[in-house]
C-alpha positions as CSV (number, residue, x, y, z in Angstrom):
1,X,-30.9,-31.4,26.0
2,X,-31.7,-34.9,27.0
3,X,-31.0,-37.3,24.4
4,X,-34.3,-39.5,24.5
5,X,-35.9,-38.6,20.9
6,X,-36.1,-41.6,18.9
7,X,-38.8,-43.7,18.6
8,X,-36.7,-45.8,16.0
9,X,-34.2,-45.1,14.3
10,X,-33.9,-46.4,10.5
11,X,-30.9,-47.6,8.0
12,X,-30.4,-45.1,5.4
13,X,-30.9,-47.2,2.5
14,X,-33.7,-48.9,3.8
15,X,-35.1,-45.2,4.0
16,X,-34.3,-44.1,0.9
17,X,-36.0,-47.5,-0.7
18,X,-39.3,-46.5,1.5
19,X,-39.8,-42.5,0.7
20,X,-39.3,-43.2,-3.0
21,X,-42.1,-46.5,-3.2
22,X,-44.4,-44.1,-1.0
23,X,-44.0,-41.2,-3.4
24,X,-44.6,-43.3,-6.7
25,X,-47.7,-44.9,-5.0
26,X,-49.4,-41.6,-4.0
27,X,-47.8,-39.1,-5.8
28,X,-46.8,-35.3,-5.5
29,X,-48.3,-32.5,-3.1
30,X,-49.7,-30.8,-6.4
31,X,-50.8,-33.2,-9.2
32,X,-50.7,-32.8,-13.5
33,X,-53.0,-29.8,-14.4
34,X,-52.7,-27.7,-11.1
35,X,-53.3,-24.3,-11.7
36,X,-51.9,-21.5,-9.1
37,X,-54.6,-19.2,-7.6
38,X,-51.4,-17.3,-5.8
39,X,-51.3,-13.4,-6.8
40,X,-47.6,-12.9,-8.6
41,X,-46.6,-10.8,-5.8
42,X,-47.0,-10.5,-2.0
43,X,-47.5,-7.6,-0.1
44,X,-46.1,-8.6,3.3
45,X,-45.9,-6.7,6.8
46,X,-43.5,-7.0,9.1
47,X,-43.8,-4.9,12.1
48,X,-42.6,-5.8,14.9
49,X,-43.1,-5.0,18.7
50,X,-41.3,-2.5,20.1
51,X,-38.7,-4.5,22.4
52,X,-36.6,-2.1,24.0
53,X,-38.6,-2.1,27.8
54,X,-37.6,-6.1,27.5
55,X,-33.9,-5.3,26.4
56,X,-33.7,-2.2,29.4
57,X,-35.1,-5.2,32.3
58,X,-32.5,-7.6,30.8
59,X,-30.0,-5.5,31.4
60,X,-30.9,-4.2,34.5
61,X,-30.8,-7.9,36.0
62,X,-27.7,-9.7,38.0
63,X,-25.8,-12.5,36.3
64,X,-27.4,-14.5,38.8
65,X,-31.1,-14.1,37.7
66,X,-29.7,-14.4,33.7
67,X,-28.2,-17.9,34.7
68,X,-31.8,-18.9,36.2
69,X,-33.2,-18.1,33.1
70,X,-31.0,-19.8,30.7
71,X,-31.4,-22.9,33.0
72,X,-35.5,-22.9,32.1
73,X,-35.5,-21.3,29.1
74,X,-32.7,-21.4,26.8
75,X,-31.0,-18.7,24.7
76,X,-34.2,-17.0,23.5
77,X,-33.3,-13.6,25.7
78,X,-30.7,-13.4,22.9
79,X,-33.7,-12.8,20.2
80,X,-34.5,-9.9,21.7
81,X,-31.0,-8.1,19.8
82,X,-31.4,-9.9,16.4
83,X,-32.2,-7.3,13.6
84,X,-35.3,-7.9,11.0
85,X,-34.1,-7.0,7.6
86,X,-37.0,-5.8,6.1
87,X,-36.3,-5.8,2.5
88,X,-34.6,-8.9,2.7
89,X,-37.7,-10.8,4.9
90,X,-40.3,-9.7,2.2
91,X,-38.0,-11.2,-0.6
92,X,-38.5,-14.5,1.4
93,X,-42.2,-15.0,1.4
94,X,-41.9,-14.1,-2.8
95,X,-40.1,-18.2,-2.8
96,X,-42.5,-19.7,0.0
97,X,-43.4,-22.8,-1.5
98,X,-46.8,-23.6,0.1
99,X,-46.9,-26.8,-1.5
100,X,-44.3,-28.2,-0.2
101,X,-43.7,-26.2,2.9
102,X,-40.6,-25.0,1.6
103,X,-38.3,-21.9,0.3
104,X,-38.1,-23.2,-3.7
105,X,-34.8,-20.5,-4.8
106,X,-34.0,-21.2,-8.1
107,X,-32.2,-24.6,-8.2
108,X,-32.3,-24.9,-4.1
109,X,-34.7,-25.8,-1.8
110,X,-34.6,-24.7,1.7
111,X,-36.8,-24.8,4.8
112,X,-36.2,-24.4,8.4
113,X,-36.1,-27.6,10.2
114,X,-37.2,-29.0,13.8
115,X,-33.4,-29.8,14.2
116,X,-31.9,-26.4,13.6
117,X,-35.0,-24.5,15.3
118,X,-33.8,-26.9,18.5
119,X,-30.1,-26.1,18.2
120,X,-30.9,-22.6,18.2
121,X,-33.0,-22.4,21.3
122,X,-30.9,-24.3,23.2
123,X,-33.4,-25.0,25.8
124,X,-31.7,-27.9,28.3
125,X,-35.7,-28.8,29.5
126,X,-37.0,-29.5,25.7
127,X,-37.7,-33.1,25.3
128,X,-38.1,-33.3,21.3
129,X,-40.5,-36.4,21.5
130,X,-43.2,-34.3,24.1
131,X,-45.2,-32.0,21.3
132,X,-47.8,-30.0,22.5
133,X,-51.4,-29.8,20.9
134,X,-53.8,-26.8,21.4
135,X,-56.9,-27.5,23.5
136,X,-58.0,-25.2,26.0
137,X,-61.0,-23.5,27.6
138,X,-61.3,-20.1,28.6
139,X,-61.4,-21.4,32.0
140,X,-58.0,-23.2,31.7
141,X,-56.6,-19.9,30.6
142,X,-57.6,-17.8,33.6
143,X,-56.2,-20.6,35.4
144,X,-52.9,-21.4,33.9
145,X,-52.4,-17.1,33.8
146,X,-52.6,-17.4,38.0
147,X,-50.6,-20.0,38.1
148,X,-48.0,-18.5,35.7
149,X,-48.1,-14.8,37.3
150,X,-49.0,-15.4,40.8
151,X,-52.0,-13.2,40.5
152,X,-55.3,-13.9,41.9
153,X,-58.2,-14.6,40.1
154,X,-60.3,-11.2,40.1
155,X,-56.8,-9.9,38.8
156,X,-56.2,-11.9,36.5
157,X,-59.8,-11.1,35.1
158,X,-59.4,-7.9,35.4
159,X,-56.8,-7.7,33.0
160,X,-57.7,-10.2,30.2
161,X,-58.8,-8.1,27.1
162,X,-60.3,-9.5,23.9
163,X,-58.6,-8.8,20.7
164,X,-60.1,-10.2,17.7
165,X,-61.2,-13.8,18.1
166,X,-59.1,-14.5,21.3
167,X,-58.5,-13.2,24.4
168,X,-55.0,-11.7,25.6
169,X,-53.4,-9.8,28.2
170,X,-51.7,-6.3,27.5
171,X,-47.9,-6.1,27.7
172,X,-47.6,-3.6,30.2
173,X,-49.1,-5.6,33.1
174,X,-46.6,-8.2,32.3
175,X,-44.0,-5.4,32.0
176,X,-45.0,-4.3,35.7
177,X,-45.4,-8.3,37.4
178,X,-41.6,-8.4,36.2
179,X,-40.4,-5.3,37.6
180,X,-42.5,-5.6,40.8
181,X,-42.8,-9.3,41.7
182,X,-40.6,-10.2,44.9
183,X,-40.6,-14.3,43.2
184,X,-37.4,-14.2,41.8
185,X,-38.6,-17.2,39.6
186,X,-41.6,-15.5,38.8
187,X,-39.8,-12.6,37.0
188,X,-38.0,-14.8,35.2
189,X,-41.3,-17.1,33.8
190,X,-42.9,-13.7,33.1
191,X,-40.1,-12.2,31.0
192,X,-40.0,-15.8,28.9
193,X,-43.6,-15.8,28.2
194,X,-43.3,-11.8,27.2
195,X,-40.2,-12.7,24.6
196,X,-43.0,-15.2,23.6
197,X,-45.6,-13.5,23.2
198,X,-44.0,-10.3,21.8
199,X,-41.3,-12.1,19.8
200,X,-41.9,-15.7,18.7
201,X,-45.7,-15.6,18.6
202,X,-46.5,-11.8,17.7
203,X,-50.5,-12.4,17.0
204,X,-51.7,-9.1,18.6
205,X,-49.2,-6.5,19.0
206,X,-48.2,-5.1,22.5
207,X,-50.2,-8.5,23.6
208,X,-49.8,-12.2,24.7
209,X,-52.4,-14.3,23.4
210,X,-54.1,-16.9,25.3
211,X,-52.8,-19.8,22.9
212,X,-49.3,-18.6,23.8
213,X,-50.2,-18.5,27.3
214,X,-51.5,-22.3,26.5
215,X,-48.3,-23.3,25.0
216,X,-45.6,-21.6,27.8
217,X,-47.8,-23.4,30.7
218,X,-46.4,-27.0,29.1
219,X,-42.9,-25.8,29.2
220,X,-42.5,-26.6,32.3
221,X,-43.3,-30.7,31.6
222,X,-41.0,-30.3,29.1
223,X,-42.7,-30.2,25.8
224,X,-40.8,-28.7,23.0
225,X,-42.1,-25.2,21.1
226,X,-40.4,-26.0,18.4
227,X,-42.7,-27.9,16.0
228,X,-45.4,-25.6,16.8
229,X,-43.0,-22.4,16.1
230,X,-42.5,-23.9,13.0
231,X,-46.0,-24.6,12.4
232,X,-46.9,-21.1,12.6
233,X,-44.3,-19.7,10.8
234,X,-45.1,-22.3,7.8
235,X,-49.1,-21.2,8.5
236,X,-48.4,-17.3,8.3
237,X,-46.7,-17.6,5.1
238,X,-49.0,-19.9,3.7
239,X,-51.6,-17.4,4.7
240,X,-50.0,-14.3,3.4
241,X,-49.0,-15.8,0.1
242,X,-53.0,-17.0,-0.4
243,X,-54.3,-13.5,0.5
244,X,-51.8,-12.4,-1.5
245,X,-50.9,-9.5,1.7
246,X,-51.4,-10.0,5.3
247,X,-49.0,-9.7,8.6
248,X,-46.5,-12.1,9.3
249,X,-46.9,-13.1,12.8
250,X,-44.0,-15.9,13.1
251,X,-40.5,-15.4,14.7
252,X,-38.7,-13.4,11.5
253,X,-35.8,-13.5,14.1
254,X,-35.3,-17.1,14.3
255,X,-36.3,-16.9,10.2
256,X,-33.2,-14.1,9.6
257,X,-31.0,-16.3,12.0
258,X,-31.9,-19.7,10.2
259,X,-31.3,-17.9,6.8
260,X,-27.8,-16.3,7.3
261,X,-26.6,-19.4,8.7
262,X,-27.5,-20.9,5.0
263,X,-26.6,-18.3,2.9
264,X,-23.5,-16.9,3.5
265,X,-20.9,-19.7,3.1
266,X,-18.1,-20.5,5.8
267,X,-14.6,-21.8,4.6
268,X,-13.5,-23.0,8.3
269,X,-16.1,-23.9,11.1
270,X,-14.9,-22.7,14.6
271,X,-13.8,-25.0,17.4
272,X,-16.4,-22.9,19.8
273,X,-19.6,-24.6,17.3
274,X,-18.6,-27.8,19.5
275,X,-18.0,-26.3,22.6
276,X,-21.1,-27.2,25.4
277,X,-21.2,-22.9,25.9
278,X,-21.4,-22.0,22.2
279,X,-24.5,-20.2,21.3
280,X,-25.9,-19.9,17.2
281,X,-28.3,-16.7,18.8
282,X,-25.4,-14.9,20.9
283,X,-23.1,-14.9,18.1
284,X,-25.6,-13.6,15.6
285,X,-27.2,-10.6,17.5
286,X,-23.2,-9.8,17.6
287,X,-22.8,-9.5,13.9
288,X,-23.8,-6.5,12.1
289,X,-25.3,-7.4,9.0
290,X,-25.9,-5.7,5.6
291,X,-29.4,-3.7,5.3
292,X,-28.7,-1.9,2.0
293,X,-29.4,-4.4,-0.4
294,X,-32.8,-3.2,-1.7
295,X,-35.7,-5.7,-1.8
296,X,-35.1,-6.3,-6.0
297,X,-31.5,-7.3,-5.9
298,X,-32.7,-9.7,-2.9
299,X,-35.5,-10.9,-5.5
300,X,-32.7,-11.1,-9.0
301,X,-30.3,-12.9,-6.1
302,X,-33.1,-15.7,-4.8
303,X,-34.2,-16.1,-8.6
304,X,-30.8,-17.3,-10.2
305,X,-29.6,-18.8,-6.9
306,X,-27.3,-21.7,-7.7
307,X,-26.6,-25.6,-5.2
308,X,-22.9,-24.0,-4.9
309,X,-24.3,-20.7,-3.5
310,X,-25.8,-22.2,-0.6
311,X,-24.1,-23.7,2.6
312,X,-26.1,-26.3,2.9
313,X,-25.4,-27.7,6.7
314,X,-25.7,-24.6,8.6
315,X,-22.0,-24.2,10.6
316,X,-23.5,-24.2,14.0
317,X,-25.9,-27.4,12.6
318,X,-24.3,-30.8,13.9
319,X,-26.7,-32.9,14.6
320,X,-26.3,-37.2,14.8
321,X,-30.0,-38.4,14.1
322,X,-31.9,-36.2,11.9
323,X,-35.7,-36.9,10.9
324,X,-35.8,-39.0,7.5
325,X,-38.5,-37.5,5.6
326,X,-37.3,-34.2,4.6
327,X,-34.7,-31.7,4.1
328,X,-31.6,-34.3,4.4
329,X,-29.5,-32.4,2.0
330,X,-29.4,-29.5,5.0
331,X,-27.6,-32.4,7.0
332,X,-24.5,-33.0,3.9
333,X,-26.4,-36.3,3.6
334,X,-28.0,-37.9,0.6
335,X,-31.0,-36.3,-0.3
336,X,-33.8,-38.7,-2.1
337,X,-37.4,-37.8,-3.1
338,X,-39.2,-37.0,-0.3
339,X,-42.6,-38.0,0.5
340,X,-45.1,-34.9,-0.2
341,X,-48.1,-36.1,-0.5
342,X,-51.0,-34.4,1.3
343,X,-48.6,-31.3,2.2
344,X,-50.6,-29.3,0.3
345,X,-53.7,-29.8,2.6
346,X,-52.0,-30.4,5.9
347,X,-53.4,-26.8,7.3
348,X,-56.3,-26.4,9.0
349,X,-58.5,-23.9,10.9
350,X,-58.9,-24.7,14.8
351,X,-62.5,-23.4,14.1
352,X,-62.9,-26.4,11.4
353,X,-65.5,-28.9,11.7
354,X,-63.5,-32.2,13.7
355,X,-60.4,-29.8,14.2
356,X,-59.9,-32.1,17.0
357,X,-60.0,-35.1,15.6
358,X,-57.2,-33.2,12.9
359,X,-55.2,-32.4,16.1
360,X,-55.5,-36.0,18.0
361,X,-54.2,-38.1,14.8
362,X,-51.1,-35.7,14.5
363,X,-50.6,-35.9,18.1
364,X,-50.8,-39.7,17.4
365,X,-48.6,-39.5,14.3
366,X,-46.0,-37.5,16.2
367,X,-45.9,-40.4,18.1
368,X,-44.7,-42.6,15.4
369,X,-41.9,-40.8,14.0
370,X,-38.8,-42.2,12.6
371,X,-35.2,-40.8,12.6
372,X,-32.4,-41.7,11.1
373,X,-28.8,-41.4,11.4
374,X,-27.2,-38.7,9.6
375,X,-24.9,-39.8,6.8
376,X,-22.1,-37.2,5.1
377,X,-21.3,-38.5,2.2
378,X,-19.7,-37.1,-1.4
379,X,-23.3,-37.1,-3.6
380,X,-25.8,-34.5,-2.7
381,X,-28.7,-36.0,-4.5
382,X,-29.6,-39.3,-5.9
383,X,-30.6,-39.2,-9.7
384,X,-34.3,-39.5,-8.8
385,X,-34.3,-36.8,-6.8
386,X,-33.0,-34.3,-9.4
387,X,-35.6,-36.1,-12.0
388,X,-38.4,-35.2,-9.2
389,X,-37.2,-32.1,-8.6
390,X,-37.4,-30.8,-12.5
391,X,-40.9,-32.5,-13.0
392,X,-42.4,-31.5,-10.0
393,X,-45.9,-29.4,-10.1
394,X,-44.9,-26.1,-8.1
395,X,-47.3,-23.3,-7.1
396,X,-46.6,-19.6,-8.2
397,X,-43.1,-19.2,-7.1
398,X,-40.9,-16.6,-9.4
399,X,-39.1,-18.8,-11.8
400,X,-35.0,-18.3,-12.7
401,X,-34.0,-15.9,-15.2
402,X,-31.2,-16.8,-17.1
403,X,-31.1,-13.3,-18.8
404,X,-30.2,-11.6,-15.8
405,X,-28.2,-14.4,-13.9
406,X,-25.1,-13.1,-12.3
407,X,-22.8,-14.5,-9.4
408,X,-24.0,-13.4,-5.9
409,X,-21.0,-11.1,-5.6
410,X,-21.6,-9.0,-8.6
411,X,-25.3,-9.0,-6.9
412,X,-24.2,-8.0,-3.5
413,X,-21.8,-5.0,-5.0
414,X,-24.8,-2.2,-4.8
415,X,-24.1,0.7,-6.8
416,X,-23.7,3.7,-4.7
417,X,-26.4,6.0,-4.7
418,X,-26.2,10.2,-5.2
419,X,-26.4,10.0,-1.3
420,X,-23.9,7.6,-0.7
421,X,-21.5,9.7,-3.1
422,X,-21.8,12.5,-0.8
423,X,-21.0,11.1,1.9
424,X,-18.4,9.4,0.5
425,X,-17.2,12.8,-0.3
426,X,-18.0,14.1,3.1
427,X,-15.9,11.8,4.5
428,X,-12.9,12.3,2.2
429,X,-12.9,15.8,2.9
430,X,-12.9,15.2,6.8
431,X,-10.3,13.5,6.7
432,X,-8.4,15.7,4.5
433,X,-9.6,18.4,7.0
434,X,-8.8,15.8,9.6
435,X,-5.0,15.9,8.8
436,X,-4.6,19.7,8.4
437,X,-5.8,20.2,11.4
438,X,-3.1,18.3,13.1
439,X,-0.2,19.7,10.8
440,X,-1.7,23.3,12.0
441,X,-1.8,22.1,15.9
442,X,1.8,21.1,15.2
443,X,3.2,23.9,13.6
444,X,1.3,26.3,16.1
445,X,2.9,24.3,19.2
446,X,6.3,24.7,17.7
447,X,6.2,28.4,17.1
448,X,4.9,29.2,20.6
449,X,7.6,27.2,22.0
450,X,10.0,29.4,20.1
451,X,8.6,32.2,21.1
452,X,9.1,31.4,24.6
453,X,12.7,30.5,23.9
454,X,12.9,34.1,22.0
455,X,11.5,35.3,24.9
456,X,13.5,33.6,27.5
457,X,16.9,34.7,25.3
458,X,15.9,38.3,25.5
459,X,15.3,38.8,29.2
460,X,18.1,36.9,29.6
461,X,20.5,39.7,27.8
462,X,18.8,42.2,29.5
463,X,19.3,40.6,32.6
464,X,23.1,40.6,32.0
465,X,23.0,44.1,30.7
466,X,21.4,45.7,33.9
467,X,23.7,43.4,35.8
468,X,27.0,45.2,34.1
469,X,25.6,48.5,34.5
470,X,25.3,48.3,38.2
471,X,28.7,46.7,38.5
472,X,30.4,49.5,36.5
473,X,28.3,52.1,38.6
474,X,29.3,50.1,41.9
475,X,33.4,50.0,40.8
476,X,32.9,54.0,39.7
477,X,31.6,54.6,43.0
478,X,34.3,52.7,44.7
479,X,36.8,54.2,42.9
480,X,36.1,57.8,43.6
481,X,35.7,56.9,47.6
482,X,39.4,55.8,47.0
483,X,40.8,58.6,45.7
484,X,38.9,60.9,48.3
485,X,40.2,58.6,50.9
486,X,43.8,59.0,49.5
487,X,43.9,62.7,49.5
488,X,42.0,63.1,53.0
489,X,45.1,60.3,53.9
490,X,47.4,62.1,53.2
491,X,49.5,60.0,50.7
492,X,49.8,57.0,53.7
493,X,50.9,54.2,51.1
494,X,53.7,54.5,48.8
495,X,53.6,55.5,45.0
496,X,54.1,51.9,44.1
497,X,51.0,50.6,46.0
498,X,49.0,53.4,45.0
499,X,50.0,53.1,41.1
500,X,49.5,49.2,41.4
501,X,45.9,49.9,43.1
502,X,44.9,52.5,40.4
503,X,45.9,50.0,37.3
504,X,43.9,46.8,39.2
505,X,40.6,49.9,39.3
506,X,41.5,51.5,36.1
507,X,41.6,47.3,34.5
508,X,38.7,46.4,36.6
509,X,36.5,49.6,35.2
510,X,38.4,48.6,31.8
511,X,36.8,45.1,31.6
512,X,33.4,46.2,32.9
513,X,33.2,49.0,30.2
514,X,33.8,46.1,27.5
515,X,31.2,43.7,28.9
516,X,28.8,46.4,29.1
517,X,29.8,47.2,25.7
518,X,29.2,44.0,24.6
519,X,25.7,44.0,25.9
520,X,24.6,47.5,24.6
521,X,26.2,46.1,21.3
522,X,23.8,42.9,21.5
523,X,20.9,44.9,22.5
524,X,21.0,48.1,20.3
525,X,18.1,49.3,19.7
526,X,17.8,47.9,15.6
527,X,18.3,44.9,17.4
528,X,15.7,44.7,20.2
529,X,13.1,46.2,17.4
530,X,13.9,42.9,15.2
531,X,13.4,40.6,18.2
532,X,10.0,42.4,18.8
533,X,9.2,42.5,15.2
534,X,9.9,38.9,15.2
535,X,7.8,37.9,18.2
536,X,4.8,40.1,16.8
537,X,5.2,37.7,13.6
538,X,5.1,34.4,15.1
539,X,2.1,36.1,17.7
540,X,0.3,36.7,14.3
541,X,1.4,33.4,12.7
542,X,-0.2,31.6,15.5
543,X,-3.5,34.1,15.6
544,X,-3.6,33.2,11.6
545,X,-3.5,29.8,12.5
546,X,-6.2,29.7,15.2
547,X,-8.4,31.2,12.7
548,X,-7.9,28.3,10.3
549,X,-8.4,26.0,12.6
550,X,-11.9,27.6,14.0
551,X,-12.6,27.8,10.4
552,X,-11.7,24.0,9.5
553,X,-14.0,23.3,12.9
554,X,-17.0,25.2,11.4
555,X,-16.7,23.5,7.8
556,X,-16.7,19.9,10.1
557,X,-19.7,21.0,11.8
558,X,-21.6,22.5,8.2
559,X,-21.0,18.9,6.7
560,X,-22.1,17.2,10.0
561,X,-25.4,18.5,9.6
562,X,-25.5,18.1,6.2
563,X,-25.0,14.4,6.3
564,X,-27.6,14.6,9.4
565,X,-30.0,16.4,7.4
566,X,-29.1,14.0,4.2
567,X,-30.2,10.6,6.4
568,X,-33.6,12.0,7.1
């Protein structure tokens, strides 16, 4: 982001000295003996766009295209991933301060500013001193709409519907420019003004609205969104809380982004916050956040919330010149009374009597703005400010309860529900299940491998056995040729040789007779019925234990749908 966004830039005491003489001279946004029209609650609704055709294209493109986009548009593709909390988003509009264009929680005040809303785009084209004012014709729109999509006029015409009090073009024909388009450039520009339309600026649902369509046509001259993001955000709480019900049609993803990086306190900022690369958005749709704290422990939590509960410089916030008027104690510098006059009545209707003229002098004031160079320093606040704060007129805003004050982490610890129990218990049990399964699959793998060895041992012996028999038969059979060969011989050899020969047979037959002795010993027939008997018991050992293990697989399955059945 170019660096070119100070008009002048102020000494910090010399601002301090000016805010507080402008504030004693004119006073607060809400003056002695206001009385609150506000309802005590506000019924809020959050839906959102359905965004996952936008996340399926993202996906779907090269790293090529994505690097085009980030060039003109910044990290808002990221957006597209960042959960709404529900519960926790209509807790927030319960602490909008209208008056003073501020979340008043407890002891803190908090509101997102043009400095954080910029670091979080990070768009290299915004130029923070170009702001954009609304002033279009029907005309223009038809016009800037060809020039954005590349569509001819008749088109273009053809498509525009009207919802409400403006026109607006349906989703899906931008859905089918960016999928069809051969402009490589004009995909990209298409998909940006969708996520703003659908995502940032979410007036008609499914639809872009022609102000947005307005607004994305300045990009390209470098304007920054972010004042006017801002704007509307402020303007759709301001509207909801009046009503006292109402949509909210502001980025509640950049408000659930801004929020976390406030809330939930960091003991070391990473190196990669100061890195050129580092993105606030990428890192955030990567964290999976709570979303079972129920919208009245959000409400008891914002109620009691204490100065030390907040982090009051966002970690990915560092910024070197800051706008002096408001919010300096979200910077770690010294926060004075601001000036507030007039906040109170700084909305208007673009349908107003001289709503231009409203729209020129802020365009003119915008102009005129003075920054200052950020400061950390040990103090917070000055004295005056914390007199202000305590004195201060606010409008109906829930008030802290010291009755039921507790620290944020006794908050946070949510008592588990019957449901939660049980599947606590589920679990347990799985993985009790879990681990006799694999004792079972272990025992079951050692007995079949000692029933093969069993096995194995036994047709071994037999082998051996039928081995000895044949021998003996072969040296019986051999010894009776001899002694028909001696008679038939006639005696040939002497008495000697033939004595000597008989004692080798008769020895021979001898040893064979033992061996095969041996083996009918080995393998008697008590014996071979024990191997069997012991094979059949490890065959129904391991049958007993496939049945336990089908049965542990069914009781895994029962409690799967259980806990299936539970969640709906």
């Amino acid at each position: 982001m170019e660096n070119q966004f100070l008009s002048k830039v102020e000494d910090n005491a010399a601002v301090s000295a000016w805010s507080e003489r402008l504030q004693s001279e004119r006073g607060d946004s809400l003056a002695e003996g206001y009385v609150s029209e506000l309802q005590d609650f506000t019924h809020v609704n959050v839906v959102q766009n359905e965004l996952q055709e936008l996340r399926d294209i993202w996906v779907s493109w090269d790293e090529g295209i994505k690097q085009l986009f980030y060039q003109n548009y910044g990290d808002i593709s990221y957006l597209l991933n960042i959960r709404v909390d529900k519960h926790l988003f209509r807790s927030l509009v319960q602490f909008w301060n209208s008056a003073y264009k501020c979340f008043t929680f407890g002891e803190v005040n908090l509101v997102p500013t043009m400095e954080e809303y910029t670091t979080l785009l990070r768009c290299p084209k915004i130029q923070v001193q170009k702001t954009y004012a609304q002033v279009f014709s029907n005309q223009a729109f038809v016009k800037k709409l060809m020039s954005i999509s590349g569509m001819s006029e008749p088109r273009v015409t053809a498509r525009i519907q009207q919802k409400g009090d403006s026109k607006c073009i349906p989703w899906e024909n931008l859905r089918d420019l960016i999928l069809m388009h051969p402009d490589e450039r004009k995909r990209v520009d298409m998909f940006s003004l969708s996520i703003y339309g659908l995502v940032i600026f979410l007036k008609a649902l499914s639809h872009v609205d022609e102000a947005v369509i307005d607004l994305f046509d300045r990009l390209e001259k470098g304007i920054t969104p972010v004042p006017v993001i801002l704007a509307e955000n402020f303007r759709s709480l301001s509207s909801c809380q009046k009503t006292g019900e109402g949509r909210f049609i502001g980025c509640a993803q950049l408000l659930m982004v801004w929020f976390h990086g406030h809330f939930w306190k960091v003991d070391k900022v990473s190196y990669r916050v100061f890195s050129e690369g580092y993105s606030p958005l990428k890192e955030e749709a990567a964290i999976q956040r709570r979303e079972d704290i129920s919208e009245e422990k959000w409400m008891d939590i914002f109620q009691n919330l204490k100065e030390k509960d907040i982090e009051w410089r966002a970690y990915w916030m560092v910024p070197d010149e800051i706008v002096y008027r408001y919010a300096l104690r979200q910077y770690k510098s010294r926060q004075f009374v601001p000036t507030t006059h007039g906040l109170a009545q700084s909305e208007f209707s673009f349908k107003d009597a001289h709503y231009k003229k409203r729209v020129q002098e802020l365009s003119d004031a915008w102009k005129q703005t003075y920054w200052m160079k950020r400061l950390a320093i040990g103090a917070m606040v000055t004295p005056e400010y914390s007199e202000w704060f305590k004195k201060r007129i606010n409008d109906n805003i829930p008030r802290p309860s010291l009755e039921n004050a507790r620290p944020i982490g006794e908050q946070l610890q949510v008592a588990p529900s019957e449901l939660e129990i049980i599947r606590q218990d589920f679990e347990k049990k799985s993985l009790e299940l879990g681990k006799k399964i694999e004792q079972l699959e272990e025992e079951k793998m050692h007995l079949r491998l000692e029933a093969v060895v069993q096995r194995s041992e036994a047709e071994k012996w037999k082998k051996g056995k039928t081995k000895a028999e044949e021998d003996l038969d072969s040296l019986k059979t051999d010894y009776k040729k001899l002694r028909l060969s001696m008679r038939t011989a006639g005696l040939e050899i002497s008495d000697g040789e033939s004595r000597k020969k008989r004692w080798e047979l008769r020895a021979r037959v001898a040893e064979l007779e033992k061996s095969l002795h041996q083996y009918r010993n080995r393998n008697t027939a008590t014996e071979l019925r024990a191997s069997l008997s012991r094979i059949q018991e490890m065959k129904r050992r391991i049958e007993e234990l496939e049945a336990s293990l089908q049965n542990c697989e069914m009781r895994i399955q029962f409690f799967e749908a259980n806990e299936d059945r539970w969640k709906e």
